[in-house]
N, C-alpha and C positions, 0 to 999 in steps of 0.2 A: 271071880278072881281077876276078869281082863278087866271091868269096870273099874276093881280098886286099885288096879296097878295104873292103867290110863288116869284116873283124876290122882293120882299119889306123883304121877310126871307129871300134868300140869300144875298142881299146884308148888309141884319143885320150880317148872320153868317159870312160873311168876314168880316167883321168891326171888330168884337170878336175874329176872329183867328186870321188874321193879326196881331196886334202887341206883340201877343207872340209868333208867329214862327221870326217877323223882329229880336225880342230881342234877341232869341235863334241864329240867325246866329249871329248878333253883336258878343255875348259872344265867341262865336267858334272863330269869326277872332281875336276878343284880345288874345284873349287866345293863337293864334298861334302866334301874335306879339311879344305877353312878356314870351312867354316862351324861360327861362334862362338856360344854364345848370352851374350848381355849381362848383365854383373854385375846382382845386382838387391840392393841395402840390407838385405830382407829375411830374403836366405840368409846370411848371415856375422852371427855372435855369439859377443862378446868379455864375458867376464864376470870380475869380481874376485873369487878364489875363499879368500882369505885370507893370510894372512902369518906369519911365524916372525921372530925376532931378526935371522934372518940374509939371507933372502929374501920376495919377495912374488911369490904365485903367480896365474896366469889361467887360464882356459880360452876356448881358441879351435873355435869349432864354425863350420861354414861346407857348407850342403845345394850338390852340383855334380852336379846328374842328369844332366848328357851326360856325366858322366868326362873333360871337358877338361883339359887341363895348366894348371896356376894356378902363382904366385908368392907364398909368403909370406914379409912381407916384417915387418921390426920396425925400430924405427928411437928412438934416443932422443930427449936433447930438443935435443941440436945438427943432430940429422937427418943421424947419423951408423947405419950400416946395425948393429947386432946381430945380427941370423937373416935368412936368407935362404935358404928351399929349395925346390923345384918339386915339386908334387905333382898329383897325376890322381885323387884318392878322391873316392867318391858322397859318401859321407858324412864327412866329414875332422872328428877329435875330436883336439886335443889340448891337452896343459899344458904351459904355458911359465913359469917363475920366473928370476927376475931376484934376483941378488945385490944384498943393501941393501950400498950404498957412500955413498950420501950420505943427505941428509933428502928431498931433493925428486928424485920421479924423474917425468918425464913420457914415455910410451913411445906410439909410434903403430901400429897394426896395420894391414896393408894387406895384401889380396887382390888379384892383379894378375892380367889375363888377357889376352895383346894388347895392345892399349889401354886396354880397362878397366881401373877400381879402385874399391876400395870402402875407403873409411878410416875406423878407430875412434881417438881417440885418449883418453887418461888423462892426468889431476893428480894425482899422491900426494906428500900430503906428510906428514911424520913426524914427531910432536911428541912430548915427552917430559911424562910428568906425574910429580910429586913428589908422593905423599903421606906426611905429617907427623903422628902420632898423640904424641900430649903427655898423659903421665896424671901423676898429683900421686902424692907420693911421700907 
């Protein structure tokens, strides 16, 4: 009778601890899941790398040393979306060009992560100059 009472309580007291140590790891592994590190202003650079007749070009560099999944994002100037791709790179390098369709183009660059963001934005505008050389005949 002592044996079936002693394992009739242990097997009560695992029933009772069990799912609050199961819970306690769950939380631990989410917690390593969704831990973020917060955008920071510093690691994302947008730079105007030149233009042609027909386009103007950028480069977009952006340091992510946990390799989290980010959002880039482009947007022009009704904040109307352009590009839009998810990326995981440490070190994320790229060039982006924009077809000239009109004079004035303002485009915003956004690094999204979560809730984070980080935003660059531009004014380009495109003015034409004439020159006029007048020699005597």
């Amino acid at each position: 009778m002592k044996n079936v009472l002693f394992a009739a309580a242990t097997a009560l007291a695992l029933l009772v601890v069990s799912p609050f140590s199961s819970k306690a790891s769950n939380d631990k592994e989410k917690g390593a899941k969704e831990a973020v590190t917060p955008l920071a202003e510093g690691k994302l650079s947008v730079k105007y790398t030149g233009s042609t007749e027909e386009a103007v070009m950028f480069n977009v560099q952006f340091e992510n040393s946990s390799a989290q999944k980010f959002w880039l994002i482009i947007k022009n100037n009704e904040g109307e979306v352009l590009f839009q791709e998810q990326f995981s790179d440490k070190h994320f390098n790229k060039n982006i060009q924009f077809l000239r369709d009109t004079d004035e183009l303002n485009p915003t660059f956004i690094i999204r992560s979560g809730k984070d963001e980080v935003k660059h934005s531009f004014a380009i505008n495109r003015t034409m100059v004439e020159n006029v050389v007048v020699t005597k005949l």
